[in-house]
VOSE-913098 format. One line per 4 residues: their letters; for each residue z, x negated, y of C-alpha. Coordinates in steps of 0.2 Angstrom, whole numbers. Each point is the difference from the previous one (the first is absolute). Example, Ala and Ser with C-alpha at 12.3 -4.5 7.8 and 13.67 -1.06 7.14 Angstrom:
AS) 39 -62 -22; -3 -6 17
This chain:
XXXX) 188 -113 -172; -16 8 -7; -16 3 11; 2 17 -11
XXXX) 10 14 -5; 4 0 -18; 9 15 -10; 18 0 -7
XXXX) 1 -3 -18; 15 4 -11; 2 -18 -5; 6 -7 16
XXXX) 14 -10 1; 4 10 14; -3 18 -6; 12 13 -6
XXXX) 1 18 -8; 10 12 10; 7 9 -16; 1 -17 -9
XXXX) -12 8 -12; -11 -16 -2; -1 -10 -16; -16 -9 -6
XXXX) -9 3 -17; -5 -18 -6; -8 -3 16; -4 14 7
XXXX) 14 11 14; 2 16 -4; 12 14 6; 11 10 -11
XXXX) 0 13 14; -20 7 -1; 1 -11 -18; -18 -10 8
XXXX) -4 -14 5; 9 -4 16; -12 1 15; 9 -4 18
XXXX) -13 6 10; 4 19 -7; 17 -2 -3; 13 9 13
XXXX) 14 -13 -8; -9 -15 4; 12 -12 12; -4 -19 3
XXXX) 16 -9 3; -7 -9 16; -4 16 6; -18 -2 2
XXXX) -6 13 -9; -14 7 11; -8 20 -4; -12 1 -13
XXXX) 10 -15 -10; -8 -13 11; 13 -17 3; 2 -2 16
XXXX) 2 -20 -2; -18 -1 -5; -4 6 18; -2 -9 14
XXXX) 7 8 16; -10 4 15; 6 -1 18; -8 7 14
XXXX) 5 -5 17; 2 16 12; 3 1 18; 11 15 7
XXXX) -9 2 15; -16 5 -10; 7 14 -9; 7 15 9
XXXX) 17 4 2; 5 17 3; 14 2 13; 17 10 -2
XXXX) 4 13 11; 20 -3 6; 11 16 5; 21 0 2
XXXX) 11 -13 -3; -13 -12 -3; -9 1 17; 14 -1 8
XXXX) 6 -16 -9; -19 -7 4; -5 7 14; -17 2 -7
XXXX) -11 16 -7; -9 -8 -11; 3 -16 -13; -16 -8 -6
């Protein structure tokens, strides 16, 4: 993985046009749907077959994931007010 995020680029192994309009001039992409280069970041067909694809047209394996350890008790719940058939199958008013 890569301490940063890098942009998708049409000559990934992994990339794919959505209307299968991409073919490459010489060396460059281009798409015979806008007939331009090609350009993922813009493109509403762009797919990456790992499904990685991030908005933007950033890959999401150049990112490292962040986790963030959080504790229920801290954040605050709200509690659910219980009428009918439900109270009577609990026996309570409220379910937190």
């Amino acid at each position: 993985m890569l301490s940063e995020a890098r942009r998708c680029f049409s000559k990934c192994n992994r990339f794919k046009c959505g209307k299968n309009f991409l073919i490459f001039r010489g060396k460059t992409p281009w798409c015979r749907w806008t007939d331009e280069p090609c350009n993922p970041s813009n493109c509403n067909y762009a797919i990456c077959v790992n499904r990685r694809l991030l908005p933007g047209g950033i890959c999401g394996e150049t990112l490292k994931r962040k986790t963030v350890d959080r504790n229920l008790e801290d954040e605050m719940i709200p509690s659910i007010k219980v009428r009918g058939k439900t109270f009577r199958k609990i026996g309570e008013k409220e379910l937190i």
